[in-house]
DOMARDO-448613 format. One record per residue (C-alpha): residue in three letters; x negated, y, z negated. Coordinates in Angstrom, 1 decimal. Example, Ala and Ser with C-alpha at 12.3 -4.5 7.8 and 13.67 -1.06 7.14 Angstrom:
2
+-----+--------+--------+--------+
! res !      x !      y !      z !
+-----+--------+--------+--------+
! ALA !  -12.3 !   -4.5 !   -7.8 !
! SER !  -13.7 !   -1.1 !   -7.1 !
+-----+--------+--------+--------+
//
This chain:
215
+-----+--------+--------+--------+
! res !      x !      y !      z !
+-----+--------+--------+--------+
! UNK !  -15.6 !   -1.9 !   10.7 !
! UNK !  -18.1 !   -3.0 !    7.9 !
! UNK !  -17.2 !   -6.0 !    6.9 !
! UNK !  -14.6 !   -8.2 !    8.8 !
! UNK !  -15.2 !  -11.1 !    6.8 !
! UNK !  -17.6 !  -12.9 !    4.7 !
! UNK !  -17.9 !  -16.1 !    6.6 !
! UNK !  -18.9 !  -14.3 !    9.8 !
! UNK !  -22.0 !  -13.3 !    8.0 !
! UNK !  -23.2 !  -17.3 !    7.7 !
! UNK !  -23.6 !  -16.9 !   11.6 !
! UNK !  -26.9 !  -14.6 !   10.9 !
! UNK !  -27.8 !  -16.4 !    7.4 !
! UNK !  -31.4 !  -17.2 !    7.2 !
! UNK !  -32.6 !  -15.1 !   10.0 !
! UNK !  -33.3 !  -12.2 !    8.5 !
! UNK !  -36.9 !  -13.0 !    7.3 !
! UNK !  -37.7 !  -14.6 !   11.5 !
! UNK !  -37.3 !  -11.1 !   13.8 !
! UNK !  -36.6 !  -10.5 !   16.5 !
! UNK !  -32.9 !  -12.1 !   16.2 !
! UNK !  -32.4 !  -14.2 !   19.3 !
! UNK !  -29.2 !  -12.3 !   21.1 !
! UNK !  -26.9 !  -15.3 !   21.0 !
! UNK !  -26.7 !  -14.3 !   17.3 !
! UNK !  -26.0 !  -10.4 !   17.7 !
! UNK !  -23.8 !  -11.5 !   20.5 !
! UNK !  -21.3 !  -13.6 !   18.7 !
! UNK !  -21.5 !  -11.8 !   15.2 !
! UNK !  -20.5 !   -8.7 !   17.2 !
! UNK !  -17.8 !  -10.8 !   19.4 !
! UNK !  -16.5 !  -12.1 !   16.2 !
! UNK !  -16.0 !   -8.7 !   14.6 !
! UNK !  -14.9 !   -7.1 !   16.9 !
! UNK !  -12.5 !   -9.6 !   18.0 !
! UNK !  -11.2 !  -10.1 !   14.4 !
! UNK !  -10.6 !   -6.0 !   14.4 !
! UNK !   -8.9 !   -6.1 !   17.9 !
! UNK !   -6.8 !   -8.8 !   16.9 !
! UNK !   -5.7 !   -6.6 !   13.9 !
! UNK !   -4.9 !   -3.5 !   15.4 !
! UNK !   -2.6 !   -5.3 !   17.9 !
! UNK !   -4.5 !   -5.3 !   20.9 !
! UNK !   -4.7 !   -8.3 !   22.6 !
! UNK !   -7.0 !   -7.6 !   25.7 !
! UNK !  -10.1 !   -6.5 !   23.7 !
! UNK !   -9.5 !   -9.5 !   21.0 !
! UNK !   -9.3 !  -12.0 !   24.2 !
! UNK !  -12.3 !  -10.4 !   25.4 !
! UNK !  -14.3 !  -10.0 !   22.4 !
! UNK !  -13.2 !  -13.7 !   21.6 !
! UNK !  -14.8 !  -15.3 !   24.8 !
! UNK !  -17.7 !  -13.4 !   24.2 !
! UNK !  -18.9 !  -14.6 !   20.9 !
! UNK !  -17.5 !  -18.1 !   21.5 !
! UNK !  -20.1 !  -18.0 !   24.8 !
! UNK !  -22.6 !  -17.3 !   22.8 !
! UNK !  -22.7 !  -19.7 !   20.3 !
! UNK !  -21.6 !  -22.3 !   22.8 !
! UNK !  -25.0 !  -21.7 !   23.8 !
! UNK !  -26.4 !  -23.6 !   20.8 !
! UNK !  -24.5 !  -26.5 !   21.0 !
! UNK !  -24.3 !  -26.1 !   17.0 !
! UNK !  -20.7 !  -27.4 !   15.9 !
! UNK !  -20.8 !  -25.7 !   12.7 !
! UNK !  -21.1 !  -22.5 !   14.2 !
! UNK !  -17.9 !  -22.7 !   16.4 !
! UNK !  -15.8 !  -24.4 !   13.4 !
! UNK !  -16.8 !  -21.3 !   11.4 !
! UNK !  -15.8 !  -19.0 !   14.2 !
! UNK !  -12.6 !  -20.5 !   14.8 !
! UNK !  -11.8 !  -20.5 !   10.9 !
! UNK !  -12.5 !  -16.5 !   11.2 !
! UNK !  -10.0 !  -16.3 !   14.0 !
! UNK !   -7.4 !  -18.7 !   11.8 !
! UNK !   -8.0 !  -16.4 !    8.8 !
! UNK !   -6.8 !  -12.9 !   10.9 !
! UNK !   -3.7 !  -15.1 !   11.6 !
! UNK !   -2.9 !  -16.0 !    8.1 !
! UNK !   -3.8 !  -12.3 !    7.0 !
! UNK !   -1.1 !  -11.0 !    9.4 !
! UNK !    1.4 !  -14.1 !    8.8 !
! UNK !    1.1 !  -15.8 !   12.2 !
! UNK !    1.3 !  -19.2 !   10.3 !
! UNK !    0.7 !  -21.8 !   13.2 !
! UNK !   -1.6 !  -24.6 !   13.7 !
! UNK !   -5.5 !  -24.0 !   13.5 !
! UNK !   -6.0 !  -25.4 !   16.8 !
! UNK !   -9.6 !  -24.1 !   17.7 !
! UNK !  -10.3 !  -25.7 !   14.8 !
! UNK !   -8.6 !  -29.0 !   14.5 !
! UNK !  -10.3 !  -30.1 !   17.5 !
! UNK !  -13.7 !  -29.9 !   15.9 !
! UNK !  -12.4 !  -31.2 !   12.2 !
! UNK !  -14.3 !  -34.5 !   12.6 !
! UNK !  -17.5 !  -32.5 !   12.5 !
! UNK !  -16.4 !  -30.1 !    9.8 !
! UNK !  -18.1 !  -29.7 !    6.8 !
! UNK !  -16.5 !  -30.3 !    2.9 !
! UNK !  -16.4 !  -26.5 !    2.2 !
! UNK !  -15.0 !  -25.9 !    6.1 !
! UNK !  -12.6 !  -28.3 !    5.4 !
! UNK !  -11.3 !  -27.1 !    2.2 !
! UNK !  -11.1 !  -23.8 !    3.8 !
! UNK !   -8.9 !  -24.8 !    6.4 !
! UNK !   -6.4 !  -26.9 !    4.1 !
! UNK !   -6.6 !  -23.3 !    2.0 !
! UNK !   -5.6 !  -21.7 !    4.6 !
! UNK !   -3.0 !  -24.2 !    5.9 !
! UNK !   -1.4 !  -23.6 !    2.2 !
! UNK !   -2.6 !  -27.1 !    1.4 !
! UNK !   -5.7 !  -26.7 !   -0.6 !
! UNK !   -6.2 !  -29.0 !   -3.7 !
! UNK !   -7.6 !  -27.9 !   -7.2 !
! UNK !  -10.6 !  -29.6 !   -6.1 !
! UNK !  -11.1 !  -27.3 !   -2.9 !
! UNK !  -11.3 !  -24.3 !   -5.0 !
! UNK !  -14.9 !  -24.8 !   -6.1 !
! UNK !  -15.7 !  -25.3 !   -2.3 !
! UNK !  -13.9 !  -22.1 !   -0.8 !
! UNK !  -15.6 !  -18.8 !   -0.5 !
! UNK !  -16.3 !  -17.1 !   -3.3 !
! UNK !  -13.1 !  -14.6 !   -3.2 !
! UNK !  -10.9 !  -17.1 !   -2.7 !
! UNK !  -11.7 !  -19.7 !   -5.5 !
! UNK !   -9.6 !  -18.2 !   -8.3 !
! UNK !   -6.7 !  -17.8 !   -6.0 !
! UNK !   -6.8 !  -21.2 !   -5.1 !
! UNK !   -7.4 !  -22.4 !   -8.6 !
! UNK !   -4.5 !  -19.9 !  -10.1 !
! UNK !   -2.3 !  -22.2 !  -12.3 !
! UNK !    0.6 !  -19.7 !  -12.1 !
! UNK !    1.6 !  -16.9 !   -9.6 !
! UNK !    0.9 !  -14.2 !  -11.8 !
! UNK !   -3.0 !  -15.6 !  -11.9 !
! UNK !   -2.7 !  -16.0 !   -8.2 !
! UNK !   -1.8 !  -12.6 !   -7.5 !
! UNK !   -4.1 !  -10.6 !  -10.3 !
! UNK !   -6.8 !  -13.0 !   -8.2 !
! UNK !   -5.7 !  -11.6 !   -4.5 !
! UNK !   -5.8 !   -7.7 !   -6.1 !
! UNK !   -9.2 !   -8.2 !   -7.4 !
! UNK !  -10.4 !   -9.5 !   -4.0 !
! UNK !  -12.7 !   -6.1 !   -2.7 !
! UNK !  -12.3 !   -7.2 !    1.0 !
! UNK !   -9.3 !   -5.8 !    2.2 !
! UNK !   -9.3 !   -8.3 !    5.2 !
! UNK !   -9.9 !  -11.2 !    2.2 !
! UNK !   -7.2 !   -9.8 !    0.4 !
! UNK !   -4.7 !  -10.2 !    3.2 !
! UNK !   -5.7 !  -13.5 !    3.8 !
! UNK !   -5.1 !  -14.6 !    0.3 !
! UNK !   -2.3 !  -13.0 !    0.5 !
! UNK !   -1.0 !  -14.8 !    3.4 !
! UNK !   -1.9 !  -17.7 !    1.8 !
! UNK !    0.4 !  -17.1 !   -0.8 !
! UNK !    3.2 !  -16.3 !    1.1 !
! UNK !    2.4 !  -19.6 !    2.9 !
! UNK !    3.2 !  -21.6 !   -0.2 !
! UNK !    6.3 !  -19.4 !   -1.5 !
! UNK !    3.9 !  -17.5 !   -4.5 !
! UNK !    3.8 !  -14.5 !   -3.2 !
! UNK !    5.7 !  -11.9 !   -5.5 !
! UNK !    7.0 !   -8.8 !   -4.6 !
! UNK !    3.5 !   -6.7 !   -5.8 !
! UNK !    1.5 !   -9.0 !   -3.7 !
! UNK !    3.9 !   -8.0 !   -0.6 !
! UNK !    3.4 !   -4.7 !   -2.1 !
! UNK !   -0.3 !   -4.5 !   -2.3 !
! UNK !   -0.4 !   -6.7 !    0.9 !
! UNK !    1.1 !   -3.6 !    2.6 !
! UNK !   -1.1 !   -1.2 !    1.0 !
! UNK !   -4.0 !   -2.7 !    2.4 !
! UNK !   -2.7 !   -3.0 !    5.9 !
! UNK !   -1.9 !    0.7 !    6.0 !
! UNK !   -5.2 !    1.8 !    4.5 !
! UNK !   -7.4 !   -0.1 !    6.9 !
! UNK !   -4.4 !    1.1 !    9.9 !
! UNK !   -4.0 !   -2.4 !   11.2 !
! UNK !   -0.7 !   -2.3 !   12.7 !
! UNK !   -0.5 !   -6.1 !   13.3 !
! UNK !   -0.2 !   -7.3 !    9.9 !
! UNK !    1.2 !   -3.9 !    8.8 !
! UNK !    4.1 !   -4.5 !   10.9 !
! UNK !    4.3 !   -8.3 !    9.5 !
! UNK !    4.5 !   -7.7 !    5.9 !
! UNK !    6.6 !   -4.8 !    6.1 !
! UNK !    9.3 !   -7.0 !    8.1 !
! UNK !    8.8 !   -9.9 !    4.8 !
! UNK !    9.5 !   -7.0 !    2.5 !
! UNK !   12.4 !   -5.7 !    4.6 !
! UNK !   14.3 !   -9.1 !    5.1 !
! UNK !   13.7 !  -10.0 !    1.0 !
! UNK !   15.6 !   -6.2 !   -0.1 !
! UNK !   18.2 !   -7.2 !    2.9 !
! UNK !   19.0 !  -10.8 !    0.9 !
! UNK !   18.6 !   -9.4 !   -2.5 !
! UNK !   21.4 !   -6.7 !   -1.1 !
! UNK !   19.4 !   -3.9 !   -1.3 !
! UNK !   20.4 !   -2.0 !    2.1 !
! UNK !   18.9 !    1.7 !    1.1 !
! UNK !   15.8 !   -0.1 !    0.7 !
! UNK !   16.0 !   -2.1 !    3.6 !
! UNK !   16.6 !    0.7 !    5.8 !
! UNK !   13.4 !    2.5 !    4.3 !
! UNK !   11.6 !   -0.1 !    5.1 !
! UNK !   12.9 !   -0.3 !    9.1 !
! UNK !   12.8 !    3.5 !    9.4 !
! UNK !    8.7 !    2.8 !    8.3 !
! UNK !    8.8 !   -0.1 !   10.8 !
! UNK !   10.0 !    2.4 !   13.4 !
! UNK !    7.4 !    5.2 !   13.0 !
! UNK !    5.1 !    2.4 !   13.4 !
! UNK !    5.9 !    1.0 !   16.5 !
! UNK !    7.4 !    3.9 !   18.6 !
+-----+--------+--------+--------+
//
């Protein structure tokens, strides 16, 4: 995978110019992706694995902003594939956190403020600053990171904006990339909103997809 997510790239920033890259660096931007894409497709040994790896390696630096940024990465996948539970890694290194780690978290906790926006990552800022749900989602669909996408998606969902394109779209991206786990999630939202809306043909499409997916 390319590009997981933009934040994993700050674990490299600035070294670029100073070879050769110490291997605690390659280490955990490696562990992070490839955790983050483990975690994705569903498979739960390698993300485990992968996880512990690059959390090894930058526990070898002792540098707190490094681990909060990791375990915002790991946070993020959850969001992206509506696992919408506590940040734990994260909330017990808050007190260290910086003001645009922070705002990230509360964004992704569905409790960001108009004045976190500015501090978010770039894709996420007109999301977060939407005044209406229409904004919000023409701000998810122009996010180019599919695994961005998801996650402002998720965040959406989170706080009850997310309309039945962004489910759509949100599915769309999931099947492109083939990452079952959030695949599977979204496509159970959009199932269990054509069930209440009374909308059984549909419903069943959406299970018979569901099916094919998991046999």
């Amino acid at each position: 995978m390319k590009k997981i997510i933009a934040m994993s790239a700050l674990l490299l920033a600035g070294c670029g110019n100073n070879p050769p890259v110490p291997d605690w660096q390659m280490n955990a931007q490696n562990g992070i992706e490839r955790a983050t894409a483990a975690y994705m497709e569903g498979n739960a040994r390698v993300e485990a694995a992968e996880r512990q790896r690059a959390h090894s390696a930058l526990a070898s630096t002792g540098k707190v902003d490094l681990m909060i940024r990791a375990e915002l990465i790991q946070c993020a996948a959850r969001v992206a594939s509506l696992v919408f539970e506590d940040c734990a890694g994260y909330q017990k290194l808050a007190q260290d956190a910086s003001p645009a780690d922070r705002a990230y978290a509360a964004y992704l906790a569905g409790q960001a403020t108009v004045a976190d926006a500015a501090l978010l990552p770039a894709q996420h800022q007109a999301v977060a600053a939407a005044a209406s749900d229409q904004a919000a989602a023409s701000a998810v669909q122009a996010i180019a990171d599919p695994l961005s996408r998801l996650v402002a998606s998720g965040v959406l969902l989170r706080t009850s904006r997310a309309s039945p394109q962004v489910l759509s779209n949100a599915v769309d991206t999931a099947s492109a990339q083939g990452w079952r786990r959030p695949l599977l999630a979204w496509l159970g939202v959009q199932a269990m909103r054509a069930e209440q809306a009374g909308d059984t043909a549909e419903a069943q499409r959406i299970k018979r997809r569901i099916a094919l997916i998991t046999r």
